[in-house]
Structure formats: C-alpha cells, structure tokens
N, C-alpha and C positions, 0 to 999 in steps of 0.2 A: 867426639870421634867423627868431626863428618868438615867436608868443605863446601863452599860456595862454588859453582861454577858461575865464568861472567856470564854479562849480559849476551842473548846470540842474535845482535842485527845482521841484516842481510846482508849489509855493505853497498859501498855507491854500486852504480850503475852510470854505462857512459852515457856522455851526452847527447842528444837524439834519441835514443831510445823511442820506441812505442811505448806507451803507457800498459797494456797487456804484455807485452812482449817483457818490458822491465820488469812486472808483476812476477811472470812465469820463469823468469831467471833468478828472482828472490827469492820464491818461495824453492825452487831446487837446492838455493843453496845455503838458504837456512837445513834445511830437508839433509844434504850434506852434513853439516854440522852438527846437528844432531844424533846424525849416525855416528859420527865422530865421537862425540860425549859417549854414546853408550858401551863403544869398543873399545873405546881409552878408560874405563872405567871398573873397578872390581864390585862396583854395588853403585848405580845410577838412579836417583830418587827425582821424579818431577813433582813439586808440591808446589803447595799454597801456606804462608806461615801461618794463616788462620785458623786451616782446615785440622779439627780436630782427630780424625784417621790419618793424614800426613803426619801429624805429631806421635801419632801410635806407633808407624811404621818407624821413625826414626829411633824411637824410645830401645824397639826391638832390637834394631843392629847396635845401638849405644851398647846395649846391656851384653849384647855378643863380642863387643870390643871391637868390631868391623866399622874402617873409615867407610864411610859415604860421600858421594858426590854428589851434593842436594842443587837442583836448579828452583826458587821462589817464583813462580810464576807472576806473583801478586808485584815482584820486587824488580821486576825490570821491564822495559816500556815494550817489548814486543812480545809481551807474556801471551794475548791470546792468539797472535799468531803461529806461536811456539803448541800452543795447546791444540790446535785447529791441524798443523800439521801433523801432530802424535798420533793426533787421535784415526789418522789417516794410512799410518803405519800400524797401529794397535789396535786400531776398532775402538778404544777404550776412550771416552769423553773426558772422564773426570779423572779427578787426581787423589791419593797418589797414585802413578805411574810409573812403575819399579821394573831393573831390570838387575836383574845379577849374573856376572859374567857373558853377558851378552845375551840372555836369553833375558823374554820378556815372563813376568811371573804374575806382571800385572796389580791388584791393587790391594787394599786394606786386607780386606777380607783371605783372599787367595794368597798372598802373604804368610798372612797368621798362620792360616791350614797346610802350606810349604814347613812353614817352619815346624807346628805339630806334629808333622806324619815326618819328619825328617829330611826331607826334599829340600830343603833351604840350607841346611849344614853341608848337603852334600853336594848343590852348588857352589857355596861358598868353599868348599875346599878343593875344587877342581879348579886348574889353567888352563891354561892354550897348549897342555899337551893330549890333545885330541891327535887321534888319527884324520879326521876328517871334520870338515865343517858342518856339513850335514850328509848324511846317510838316508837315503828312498826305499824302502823297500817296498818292491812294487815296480817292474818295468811295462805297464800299461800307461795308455792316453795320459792322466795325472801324473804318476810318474815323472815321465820322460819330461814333460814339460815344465815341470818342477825342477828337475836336475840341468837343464840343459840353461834354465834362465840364470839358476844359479851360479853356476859355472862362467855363465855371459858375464855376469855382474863381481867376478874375480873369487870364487871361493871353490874350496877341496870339496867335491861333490864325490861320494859310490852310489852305484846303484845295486840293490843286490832284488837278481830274479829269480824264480826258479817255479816250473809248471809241473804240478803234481800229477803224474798220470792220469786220464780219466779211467774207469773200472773198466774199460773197452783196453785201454792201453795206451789212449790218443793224447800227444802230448805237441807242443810247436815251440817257435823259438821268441824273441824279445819281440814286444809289442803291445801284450795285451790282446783281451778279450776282441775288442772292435778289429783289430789287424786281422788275426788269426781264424776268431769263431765266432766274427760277430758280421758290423756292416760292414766291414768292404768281402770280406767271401758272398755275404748274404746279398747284398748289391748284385756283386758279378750274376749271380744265380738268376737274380731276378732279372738280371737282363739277359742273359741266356732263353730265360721263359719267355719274355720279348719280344724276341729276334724270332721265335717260334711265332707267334702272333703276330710280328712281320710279316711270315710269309704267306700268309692268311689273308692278313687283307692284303696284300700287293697284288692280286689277282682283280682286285676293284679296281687299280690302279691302270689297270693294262699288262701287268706282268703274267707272261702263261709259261707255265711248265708241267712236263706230264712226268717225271720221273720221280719216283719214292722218296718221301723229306723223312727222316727219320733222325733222333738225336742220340748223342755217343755222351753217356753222363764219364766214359775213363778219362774221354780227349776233354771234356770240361775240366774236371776235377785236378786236373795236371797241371791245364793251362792256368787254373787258379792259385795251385799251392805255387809255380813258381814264381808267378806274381807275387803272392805272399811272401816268399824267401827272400826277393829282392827288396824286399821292403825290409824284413828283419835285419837284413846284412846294412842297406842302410841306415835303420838308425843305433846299428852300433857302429857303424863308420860314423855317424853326426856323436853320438858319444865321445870316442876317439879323438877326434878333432877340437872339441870342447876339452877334453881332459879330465872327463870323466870319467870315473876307473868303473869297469863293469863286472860283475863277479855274479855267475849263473849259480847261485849256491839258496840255498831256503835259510831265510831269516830268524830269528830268533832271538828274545831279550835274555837278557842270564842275569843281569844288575842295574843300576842307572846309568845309562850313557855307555853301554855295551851290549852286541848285540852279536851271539854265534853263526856264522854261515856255514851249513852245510851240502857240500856236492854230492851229486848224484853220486859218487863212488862212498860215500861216508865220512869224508875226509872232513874234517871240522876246524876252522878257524874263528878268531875272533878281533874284532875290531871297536873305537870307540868313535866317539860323534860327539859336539856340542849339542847337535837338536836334530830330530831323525822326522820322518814323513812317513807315514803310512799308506800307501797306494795298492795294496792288494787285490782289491775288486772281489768279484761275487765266480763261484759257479753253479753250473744247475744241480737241481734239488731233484732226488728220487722218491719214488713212493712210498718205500717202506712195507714192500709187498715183495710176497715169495716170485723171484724169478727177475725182478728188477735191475738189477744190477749186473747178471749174467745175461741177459738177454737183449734188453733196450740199450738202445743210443739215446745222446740229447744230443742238443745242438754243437756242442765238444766235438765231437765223432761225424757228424752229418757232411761239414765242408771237404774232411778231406777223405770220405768213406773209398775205399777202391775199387766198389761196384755198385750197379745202380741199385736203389733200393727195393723196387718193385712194387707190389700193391703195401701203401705203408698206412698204417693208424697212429694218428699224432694226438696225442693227449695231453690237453692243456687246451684254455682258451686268452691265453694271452698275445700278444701282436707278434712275439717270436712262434708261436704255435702257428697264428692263420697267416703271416709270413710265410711261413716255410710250405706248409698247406699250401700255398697259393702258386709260388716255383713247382714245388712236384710234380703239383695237378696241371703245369701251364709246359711240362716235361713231355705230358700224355703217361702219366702213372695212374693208377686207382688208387684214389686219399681220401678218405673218413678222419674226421677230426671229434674225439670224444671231449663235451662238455659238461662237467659237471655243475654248472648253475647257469652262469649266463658270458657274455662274448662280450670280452674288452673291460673287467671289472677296473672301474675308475673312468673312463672314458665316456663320454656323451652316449646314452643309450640307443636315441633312434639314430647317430653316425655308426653305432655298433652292428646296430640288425640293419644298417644299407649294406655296411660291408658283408655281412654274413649272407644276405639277400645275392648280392651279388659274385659273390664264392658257389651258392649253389648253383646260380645258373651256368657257370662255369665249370661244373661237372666235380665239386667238392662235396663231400657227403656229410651230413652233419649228426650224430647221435646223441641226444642231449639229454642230461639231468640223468646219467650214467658213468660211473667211477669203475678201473679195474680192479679186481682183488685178488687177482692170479696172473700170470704170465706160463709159460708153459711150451719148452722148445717140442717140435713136432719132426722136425728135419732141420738135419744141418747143411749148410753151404752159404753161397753169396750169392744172394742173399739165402737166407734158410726159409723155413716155416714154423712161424710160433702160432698159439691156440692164448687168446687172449679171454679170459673168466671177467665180467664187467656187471656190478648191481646198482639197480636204482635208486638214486639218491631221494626217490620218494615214494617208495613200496617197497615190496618183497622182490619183486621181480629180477632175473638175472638173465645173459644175455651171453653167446660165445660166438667167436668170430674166429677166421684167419688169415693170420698177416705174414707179407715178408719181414717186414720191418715195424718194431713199434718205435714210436721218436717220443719223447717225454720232455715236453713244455711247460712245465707247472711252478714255474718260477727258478730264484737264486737264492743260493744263501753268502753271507758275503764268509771269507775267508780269514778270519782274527781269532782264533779259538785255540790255536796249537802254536801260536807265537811266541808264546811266555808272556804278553800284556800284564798279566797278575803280579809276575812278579815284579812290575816296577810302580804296579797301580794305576795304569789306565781303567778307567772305568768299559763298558762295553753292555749295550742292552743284553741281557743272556735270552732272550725270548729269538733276536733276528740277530746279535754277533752282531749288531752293526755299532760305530763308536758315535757317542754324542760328542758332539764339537760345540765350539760358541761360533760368533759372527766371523772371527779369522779362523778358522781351523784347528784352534788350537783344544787339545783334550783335555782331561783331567792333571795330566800330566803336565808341565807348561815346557816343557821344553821338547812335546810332541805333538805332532796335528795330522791331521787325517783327511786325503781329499778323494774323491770319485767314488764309486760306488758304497763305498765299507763305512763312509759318514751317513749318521744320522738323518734324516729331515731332508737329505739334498737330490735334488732330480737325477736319476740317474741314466745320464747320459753324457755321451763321449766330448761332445765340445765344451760342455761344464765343468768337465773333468780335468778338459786341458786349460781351461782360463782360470781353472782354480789355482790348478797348479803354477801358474806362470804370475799369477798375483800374489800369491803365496810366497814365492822365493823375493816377490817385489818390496813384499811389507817388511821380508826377514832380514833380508841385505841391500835394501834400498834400488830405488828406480835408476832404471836407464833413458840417458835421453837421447840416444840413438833409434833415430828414424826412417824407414822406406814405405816408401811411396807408390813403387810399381813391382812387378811381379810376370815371370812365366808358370802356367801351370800345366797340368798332366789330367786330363776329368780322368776319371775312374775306366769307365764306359771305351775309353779308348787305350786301354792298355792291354790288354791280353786278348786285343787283337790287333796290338802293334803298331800302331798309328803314332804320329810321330809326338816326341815328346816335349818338343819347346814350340810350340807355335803357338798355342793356348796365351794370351795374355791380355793384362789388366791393370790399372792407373789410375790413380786420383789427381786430382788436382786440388790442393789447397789454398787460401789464403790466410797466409801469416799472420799479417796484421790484423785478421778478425777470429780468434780463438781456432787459427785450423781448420774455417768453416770452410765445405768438400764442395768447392762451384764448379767443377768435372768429374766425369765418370766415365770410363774407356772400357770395353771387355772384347774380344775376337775369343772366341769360342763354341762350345753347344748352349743353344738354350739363352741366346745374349737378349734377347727380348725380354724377354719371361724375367729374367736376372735385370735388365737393368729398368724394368719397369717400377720394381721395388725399391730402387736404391733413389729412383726418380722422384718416389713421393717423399722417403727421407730426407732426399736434400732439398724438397719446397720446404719441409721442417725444420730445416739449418741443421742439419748433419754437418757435426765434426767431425775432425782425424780420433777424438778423445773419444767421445760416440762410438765411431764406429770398431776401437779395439776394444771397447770393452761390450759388444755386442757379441753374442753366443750364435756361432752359426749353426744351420741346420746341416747335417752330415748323416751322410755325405754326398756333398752336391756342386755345381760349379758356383754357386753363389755365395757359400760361407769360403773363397777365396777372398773375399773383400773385407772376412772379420779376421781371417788368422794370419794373411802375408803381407801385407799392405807394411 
C-alpha cells in the first residue's frame, strides 16, 4: 500500500551562475519540492530502506490499509541533501520523517504513540475541509507574527483574541502584553521620567527658569493610550491587508482540530484548523491574601490608570517591579518597593545591588525580607487610602504602613488552564501552566505548537516571541525569498510627542556574490552612534543579511530596526 516518490534533484542552473548563488537557488528549490511532496500527499514517509523504525512505520500504515508516499533516502543520489533540508524544516535529523495530511507527526516513536492515543486515525481521516489553515490564538508579539508570515506565504490564517478583564476592570485591544501593558507604555513612562531629569540637569547646561516644573500623570496617561490605540488599529489594519480574518472572541478546544470562540456578549461559534498556534502569553500573579484583588493594581491597570497614583508601595522585586518604582519615583511620587528575599532573582547579584544602590539614592525606599499578609481599604477615591499588614520573612515581626496605591509585581502566570488543552491532550506543566515544546514548537500534540511566553524553557521576551513566530509559520509552510534591504522608521521616544514620522531611516548594503555579507551600514536617527558602533564590530565579523534576520533584537529600541525590517 505505499508508493515510491522520484528522485528530487534540483535541477540545472543557468550558465554563469555563482557557484553560492547556484547553491542557494537549489537548495530553495529542492526546499519547494519538498513542500510539494508533503501537500500533495495523504501520508508522506521519508525513510531509509535499511532503517529498521522506517520499516515499523510502514508496517503500521500497511496494516491500516492507508497508501503511503515513501521517499528512500538511501535510494536516490541527492538523499542527504534531501535529509539536510528536512531536517531544517522539522528540526528532526533522522528518519523516519512522517507527515500526515500535511502535518508533521514526526518520527517512529511519536507515530506509534499518535496512533495509540488515537491522534493518527483521526488525522488520517480528516481533508482539506478545514475552515482554515492555521488558527493563532493569541493576538500578542508571537501571535501576530505567526499569522502575518503565514498569510505572506499564501495560507487561510485566524486569529482569535480576546483580553480577559483584569479584577480592576482594565482591559485593551489587539497587541498583546508588550503593546498595551508592557514595553512600549513602560518605555513612554520612562521617558516621561526622563524628560523630568532633563530638566534638572539643563540648568548645568546654561538653561535658567524660575517658574514651577510640575508633572500632569492625566495628560501622560492620554497621550499614551492613544498612542496605543493607533497601534492596535494598525495591526489589525496589517491583519486585513494580509487576509487575515480577525475574531475578538476567547478561544477554546472542544475536539481535535476545533476550537470554540467566544465574545464578550456570549455568543459562541466554532471553527476548524489543519494546525493551530498557541500564543496566549502570561498575566500577573496576586497574592492570595485578604484584600488583593479588591484593592491592588498590577502592572495591567498602572499604564492606563486615570489618576495619578500617589504615595505607592510596589511589591515584588522583579525588573517590572524596580521598573516601574524607578518612573514613579522619577514622577516625584513617594515609592517603597517591598522585597521579600533579594532584587533581581536570576540576574548577576552585584549588577542587582548597583541598581538597588542606585534607586535608593534616588529617593526609592526599600523594605526588605518583608511579605504583605493583609491589604485593607481606609478611604476611597483616586487614588484612595489602603493600610497595608506586611511580616518578616525571618521572624516574628510585623509592620503596617499607608499607601495610595499598592502595585503588585510578583511575577506571571501564563494563560493555558481554561482553554480545554485537556481535551485534545496537550500536555502542560500543571505547577507554572506553561506548555513544553520540543526544538520547533511543536507540543504533545503534533499538529499544535506554542510560542512566546506560555512555552516552556523559552526566554520570555517580546523579540523572541516575534522571530519564533515568524520562523514558525517558516518551517510550516515554507520560506520566502522575498527580500528588503532598507527601511523608514518611527523610534518610540518620538511619538507622542509628535515628531515626525518618516525621517527616521536605515540600509544595508549587501554583497550577493559572498553569502549576503553586510559591507554597508546607513542609519539617520536617535542614538546613530551608539547603533552603528555595534553593527560595526559585526560586520569586522562578516555579518550577513542571514545573520542579521535571524538575530533577536533588543526592544525596544532604534537598534533592533536592523533585526526586524531590513
């Protein structure tokens, strides 16, 4: 029950050609053909006729009565090239190398255990009548970048989002965490704090003024959120434009390869998918203590708060904690930051106590190896007055204070717990809710994967989130060889305060004939020294175009324009 596919040479090349350049057009379009096989294919097996797991795997579908499309590796002259490029798509070196109806299921073993837990019958008896090719759920960093490459690369993308109230009320629109309640609010903030510190030293400067500097956190807070809103609107304008269907509705599994979305009104629909993405991301984590949740804010609530917070206690010692502590305090607020062990766990300890060092001389308070165990409103308003109950995490001792505002910093938990994951057998650590993935992202599941935050093992952070995603959709439906080279951009720092928005720009120069390697480097913008001093030592190192996309930029800043637009 099974056939031979032929041999996949690359095919000529014209004459002249570069010898790289020839290389790099063969291996695309074997790379092609390949793709080819496995979408023209109701069961795609890459083997070896030696290998005795290949031979297990065929036995299986024999005995299911399902043809097979067996390629022999062993049996035609461009077998390890063939294997070299799979395994570039798959992650997966050896063979066999299985794919049913277009999903990758992968090899001997993962096979078997599809077909045990019944995951294999019920791919094989699904077509291409999907609703969609793939479904995201998750309109965050990952996400977006997932769906959009997708789409690039010719396939029926949804996305389905949907932002669960915080226990304050505070909810925003497509983006994700970093858009919304993460770095670019948290950026602005901080340069807001800044600009305040501007005008401080501008008096060393020669700058004199005797008239009152005071700050208005309403007129921030405003000029922030629409910032934000133009952002949300565009990228579901880039959605749109891609043909990507967008549906504000909370996700939800009900069977294999189905998944219910429902809106804020209740209204419930459902749709199906070839192979779905998981991008949900993290939010913050409460105490678990009387008054928590009625009282405190987290960072959710703090960007787009309507009044200023006043004297606030931030609890938590994490970088979003002495972050945000750091803006307050640079507002001219009174900020106490409660630690309960030590500052920056995981981070280099003596870069942890310089920053702490230098937060207190900066008029931040510090209370340490002290946890709350009470919250307790005293007065209401904007802000109110709470009575905060806090005991020593190494005695008896206990301590009360009063604050406008408490802010709770104490970490994420990621968001996979009320998805129905169970009912199709994703696995998921039950301790942190986060999913283990292998090297491509792919889950327990094989026809689901998981990028940015809610993966296991993975840094969690915004530019990782988006190169996952956008390599992700790369491995699933194959590379584009569609390339730019130059770019206008927007820095952060000059937007909501309106500075103009296309002058900002930046360029590479390649040479073709030597793998792409970058022998120019152009930037007009803030910060172009500092930016192209880095890019300076890379290209003594023979910085490629290749290099430099798959390089994770730091964000956000003018400098990872040279990892994401190029």
């Amino acid at each position: 029950m099974r056939r031979r596919s032929p041999p996949l040479s690359p095919g000529p090349c014209a004459a002249g050609d570069a010898p790289n350049r020839r290389s790099g057009h063969a291996r695309e379009e074997l790379r092609r053909r390949l793709r080819g096989l496995i979408e023209r294919s109701r069961v795609m097996i890459f083997s070896k006729s030696y290998c005795p797991h290949s031979t297990r795997v065929k036995e299986l579908f024999s005995s299911l009565g399902v043809e097979c499309n067996v390629l022999e590796l062993d049996q035609v002259d461009d077998g390890a090239k063939v294997q070299e490029v799979l395994s570039e798509i798959t992650n997966q070196k050896t063979v066999p190398n299985v794919f049913v109806n277009k999903v990758h299921v992968g090899g001997c073993d993962q096979t078997l255990q599809a077909y045990q837990s019944g995951l294999l019958q019920k791919l094989l008896q699904e077509d291409s009548a999907y609703d969609y090719d793939l479904i995201i759920v998750g309109g965050g960093s990952g996400g977006l970048s997932c769906a959009k490459e997708a789409a690039i690369l010719g396939k029926k993308v949804m996305v389905l989002d949907f932002v669960v109230p915080s226990p304050q009320g505070t909810s925003w629109g497509l983006g994700g965490t970093c858009v919304n309640v993460g770095c670019i609010p948290k950026k602005l903030m901080h340069q807001a704090a800044l600009l305040g510190q501007a005008l401080c030293d501008s008096r060393k400067f020669g700058w004199e003024y005797n008239q009152q500097v005071k700050h208005n956190w309403e007129t921030m807070t405003k000029a922030i959120q629409n910032h934000i809103s133009s952002l949300n609107w565009g990228y579901r304008l880039s959605l749109r434009e891609k043909a990507v269907a967008y549906v504000n509705s909370y996700g939800e599994f009900v069977e294999h390869h189905k998944i219910k979305a429902t809106n804020k009104k209740g209204q419930e629909t459902y749709y199906t998918a070839a192979q779905f993405v998981i991008a949900t991301g993290e939010r913050p984590r409460y105490l678990g203590i009387q008054g928590d949740k009625e009282y405190c804010i987290t960072s959710d609530d703090l960007f787009s708060l309507p009044y200023c917070p006043g004297k606030t206690l931030v609890v938590g010692a994490s970088y979003v904690a002495l972050e945000c502590a750091g803006f307050l305090a640079g507002f001219g607020l009174d900020v106490t930051v409660m630690v309960r062990s030590i500052l920056l766990r995981g981070f280099d300890q003596e870069m942890a106590e310089k920053v702490g060092s230098y937060m207190e001389q900066h008029g931040v308070k510090f209370l340490r190896k002290f946890i709350p165990v009470m919250i307790q409103q005293l007065e209401k308003g904007s802000p109110g007055k709470l009575k905060v109950l806090a005991k020593s995490t190494e005695g008896t001792e206990t301590i009360e204070g009063v604050y406008n505002t408490v802010l709770l910093a104490i970490g994420r938990d990621s968001c996979t717990r009320k998805m129905g994951l169970e009912k199709i057998g994703v696995k998921i650590n039950e301790k942190s809710g986060k999913i283990p993935v292998n090297d491509v992202e792919q889950t327990s599941v094989p026809y689901v994967y998981a990028v940015g935050d809610v993966s296991e093992g993975k840094p969690e952070l915004t530019p990782v989130a988006i190169q996952s995603g956008k390599l992700l959709a790369r491995r699933l439906f194959g590379a584009s060889l569609e390339k730019i080279y130059h770019t206008l951009f927007w820095p952060l720092e000059w937007t909501v305060a309106g500075r103009e928005n296309n002058t900002c720009y930046a360029k590479i120069i390649c040479n073709k004939l030597d793998h792409d390697r970058v022998i120019g480097f152009h930037i007009l913008g803030p910060n172009a020294g500092e930016v192209t001093q880095g890019f300076a030592a890379a290209m003594k190192c023979g910085l490629t175009k290749q290099l430099l996309d798959d390089t994770i930029g730091i964000h956000p800043t003018c400098g990872e324009v040279g990892n994401r637009r190029f």
